[in-house]
N, C-alpha and C positions, 0 to 999 in steps of 0.2 A: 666385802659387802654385797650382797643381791636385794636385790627388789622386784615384787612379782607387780606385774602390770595386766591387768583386768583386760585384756585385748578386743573383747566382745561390747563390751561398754563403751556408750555411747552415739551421738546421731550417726559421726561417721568412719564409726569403727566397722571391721578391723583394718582396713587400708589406713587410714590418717595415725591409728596408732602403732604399728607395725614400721609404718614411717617416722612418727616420733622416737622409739626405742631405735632404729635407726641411724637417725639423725643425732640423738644422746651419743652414740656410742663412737660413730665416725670422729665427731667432736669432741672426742679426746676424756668421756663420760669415764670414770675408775671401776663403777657400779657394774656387775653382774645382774641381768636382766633374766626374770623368767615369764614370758610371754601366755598367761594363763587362757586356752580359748578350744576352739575345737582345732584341731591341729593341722587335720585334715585340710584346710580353708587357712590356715597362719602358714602352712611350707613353702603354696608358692609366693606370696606376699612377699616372702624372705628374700626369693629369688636364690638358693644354696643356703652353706654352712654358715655364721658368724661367729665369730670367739665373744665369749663373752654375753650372748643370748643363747637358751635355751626352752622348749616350748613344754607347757605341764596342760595335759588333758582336762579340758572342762568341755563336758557335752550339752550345757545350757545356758541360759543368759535371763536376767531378770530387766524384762521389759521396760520402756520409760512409764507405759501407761499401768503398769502393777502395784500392789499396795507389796511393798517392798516385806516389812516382818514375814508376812505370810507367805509368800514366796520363798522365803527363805528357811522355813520351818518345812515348807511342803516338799522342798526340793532343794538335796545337800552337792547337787553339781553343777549349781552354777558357777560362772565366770571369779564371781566379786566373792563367791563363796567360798571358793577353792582359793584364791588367791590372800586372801584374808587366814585362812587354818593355815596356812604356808607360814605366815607372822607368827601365826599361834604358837605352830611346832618348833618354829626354832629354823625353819627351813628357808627364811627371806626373813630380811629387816624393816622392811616397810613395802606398805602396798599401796598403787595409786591407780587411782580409777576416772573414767571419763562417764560413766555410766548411772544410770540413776543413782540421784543424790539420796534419797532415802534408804536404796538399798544399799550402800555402802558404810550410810552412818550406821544402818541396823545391823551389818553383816561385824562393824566394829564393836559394837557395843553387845552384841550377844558374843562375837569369840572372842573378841581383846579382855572386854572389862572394862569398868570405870578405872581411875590414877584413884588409889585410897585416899580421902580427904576432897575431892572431887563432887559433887553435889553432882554436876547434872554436866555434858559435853556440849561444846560451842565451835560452829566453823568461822574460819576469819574470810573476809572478803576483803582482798588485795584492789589497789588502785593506785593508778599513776598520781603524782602531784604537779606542781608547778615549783615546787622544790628538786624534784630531781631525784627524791628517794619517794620507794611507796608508803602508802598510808594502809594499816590494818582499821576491820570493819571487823565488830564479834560483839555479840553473835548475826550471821547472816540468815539462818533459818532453822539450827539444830533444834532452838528450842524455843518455840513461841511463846512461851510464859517465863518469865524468871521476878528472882526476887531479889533485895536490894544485896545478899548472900552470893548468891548466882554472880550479878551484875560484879564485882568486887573477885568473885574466883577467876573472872570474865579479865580481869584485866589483869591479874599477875599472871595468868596463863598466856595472853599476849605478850607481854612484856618480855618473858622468859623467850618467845618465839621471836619477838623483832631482832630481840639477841643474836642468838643461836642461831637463827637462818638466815634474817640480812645485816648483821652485824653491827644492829642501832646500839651506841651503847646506853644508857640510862634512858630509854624509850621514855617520852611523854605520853603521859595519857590523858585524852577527855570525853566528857561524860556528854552523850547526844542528848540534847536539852531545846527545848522550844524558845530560849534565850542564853545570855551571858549570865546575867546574876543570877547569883548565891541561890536567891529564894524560888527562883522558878523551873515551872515542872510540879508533876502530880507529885502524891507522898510517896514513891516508887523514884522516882530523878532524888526526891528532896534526902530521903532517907540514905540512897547511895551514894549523895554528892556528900553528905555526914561520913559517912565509911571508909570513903579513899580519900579523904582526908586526915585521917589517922592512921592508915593505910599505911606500908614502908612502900608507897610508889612514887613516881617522878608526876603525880598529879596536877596538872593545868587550871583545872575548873571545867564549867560547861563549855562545850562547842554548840554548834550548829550544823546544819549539813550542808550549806553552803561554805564549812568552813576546812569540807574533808577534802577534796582536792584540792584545794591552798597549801596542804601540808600544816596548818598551822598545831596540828598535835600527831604523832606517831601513830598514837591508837586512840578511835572511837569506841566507845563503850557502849551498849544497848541488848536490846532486848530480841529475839530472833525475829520477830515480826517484826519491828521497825527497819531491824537492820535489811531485812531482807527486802523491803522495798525501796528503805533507799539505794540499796547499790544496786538493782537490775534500773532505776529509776535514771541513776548515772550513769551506768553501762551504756541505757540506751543512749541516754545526750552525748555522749562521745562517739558513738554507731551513725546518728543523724548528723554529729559536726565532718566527721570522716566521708561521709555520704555526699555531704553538702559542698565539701570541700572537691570531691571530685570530680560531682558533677554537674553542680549550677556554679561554679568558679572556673574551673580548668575544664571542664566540658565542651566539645564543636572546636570548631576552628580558630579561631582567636582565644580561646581558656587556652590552648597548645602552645599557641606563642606566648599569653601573657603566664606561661608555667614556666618557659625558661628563662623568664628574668626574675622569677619569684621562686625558684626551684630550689633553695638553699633554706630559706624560710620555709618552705612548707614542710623539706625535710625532715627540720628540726623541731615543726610543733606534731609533723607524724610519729617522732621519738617520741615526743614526752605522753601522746596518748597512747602511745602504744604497751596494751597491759599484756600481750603473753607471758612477759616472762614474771606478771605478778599477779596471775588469774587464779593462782594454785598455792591450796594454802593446808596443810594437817587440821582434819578433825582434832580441834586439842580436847584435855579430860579423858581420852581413852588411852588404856595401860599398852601403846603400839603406837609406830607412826602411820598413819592410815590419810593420805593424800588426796584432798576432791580436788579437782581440776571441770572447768566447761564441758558440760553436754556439748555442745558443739567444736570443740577442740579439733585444730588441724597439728598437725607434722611438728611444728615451732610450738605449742602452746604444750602439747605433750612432752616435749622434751624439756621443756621447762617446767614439769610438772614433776618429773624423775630428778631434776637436778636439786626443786624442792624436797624430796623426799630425800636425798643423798645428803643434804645439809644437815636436814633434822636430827638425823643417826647420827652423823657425825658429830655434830655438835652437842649431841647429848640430850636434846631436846625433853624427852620424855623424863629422864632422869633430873633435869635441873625444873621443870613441873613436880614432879615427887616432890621433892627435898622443899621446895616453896611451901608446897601445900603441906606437908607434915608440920612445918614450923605454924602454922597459919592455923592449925588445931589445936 
């Protein structure tokens, strides 16, 4: 298996990413890495030879602040461009990026393709629970309109994912709803909560978003724009609880002492907020696994973004989305 890694993408690439590929690989990672970037700038990062990584020419990079398609039509050497045709060719099995989010859903969908029977592609947004396993969020932004079609492709497409990469078996699913019952929500909730009801899925009912780190359903179902504010919305609550927990708790001189009789406790609720290793999730709907991971991404959150990507192949991801969606037309 290889996977090419967008090296140039991202706030604090290529150093954090050159350290993630890295850190994958010292850690016992199976994947063959190919480090797509300028090179020139990816040798010494390396520090020498590594078995197992090797670096492929890209003399550009498609900015955060750029309108991603155009970029990409105007200019065939970028980073997330060249590592993307690598999927195409047959030359890597999946590609994962830190780098603008736009240009990488674009860079999939113009050389991967839609999965036939596919409508339209949705990214999941990963979150810790209080369960102890993550919760998928889809769509988080791929696609800011859908229909109650969409919403419904939206969740066998997860479902097949919670599988095949975190090993949920018969994934729960629920529908992000402004309530519990049946009847509520616009004719957009009303009509899709009708569908996956009929649906061959492990369907819940409505949730809420106060009910998505609870864990109380596997996958939330929605609309890119909804989905996309509520998880940078909880992101941050978890960013200010972690802040806060720092340093108006354990902060000066007495936070130090009352942190080592509370240092087992705090460990343990640092684990369960802690989302690198489920911040990274497959653009699903495109015919390739094509992996976003945080613009912001350090050393850990990148190699947890390769270990996603290593799963999805392996586990067939792409191919058990086909076979869903064939049956499903």
């Amino acid at each position: 298996m290889r996977i090419a890694v967008d090296a140039m993408g991202g706030d604090r690439a290529p150093d954090e990413i050159v350290r993630g590929a890295l850190l994958y690989r010292s850690s016992g990672g199976p994947a063959e890495l190919a480090l797509v970037g300028r090179t020139k700038v990816l040798k010494p990062l390396l520090g020498g030879s590594h078995p197992g990584i090797t670096l492929v020419e890209a003399a550009d990079v498609v900015e955060m602040h750029e309108h991603p398609a155009s970029a990409l039509r105007r200019r065939s050497g970028t980073s997330i461009g060249v590592a993307t045709r690598l999927v195409k060719e047959g030359a890597a099995d999946a590609v994962v990026s830190a780098g603008n989010t736009g240009a990488t859903v674009a860079a999939a969908l113009l050389t991967l393709g839609r999965i036939k029977g596919i409508d339209r592609p949705a990214l999941c947004g990963m979150l810790p629970t209080t369960t102890g396993r993550p919760a998928c969020i889809l769509d988080v932004g791929a696609t800011a309109d859908a229909d109650a079609r969409n919403l419904v492709e939206y969740a066998v497409m997860a479902s097949r994912f919670m599988e095949r990469v975190h090993g949920v078996e018969r994934p729960t699913v629920g529908l992000l709803n402004v309530g519990e019952e049946e009847e509520k929500g616009d004719r957009l909730r009303q009509e899709t909560h009708t569908r996956l009801k009929s649906a061959r899925l492990n369907f819940y009912g409505n949730v809420e978003g106060r009910d998505v780190m609870r864990g109380v359903t596997d996958i939330a179902v929605c609309d890119g724009f909804t989905g996309n504010v509520l998880i940078k919305g909880l992101e941050g609550t978890v960013d200010v609880l972690r802040d806060s927990i720092r340093n108006d708790i354990f902060g000066g001189v007495l936070g130090k002492v009352a942190y080592l009789f509370a240092s087992r406790g705090v460990r343990k609720m640092r684990g369960k907020l802690d989302y690198d290793p489920y911040a990274s999730a497959p653009l699903l709907g495109v015919d390739g696994v094509a992996v976003v991971t945080h613009g912001r991404a350090r050393a850990n959150m990148m190699r947890w973004a390769i270990v996603v990507a290593e799963r999805a192949v392996s586990g067939g991801l792409i191919q058990a989305i086909a076979r869903s969606a064939e049956a499903a037309v």
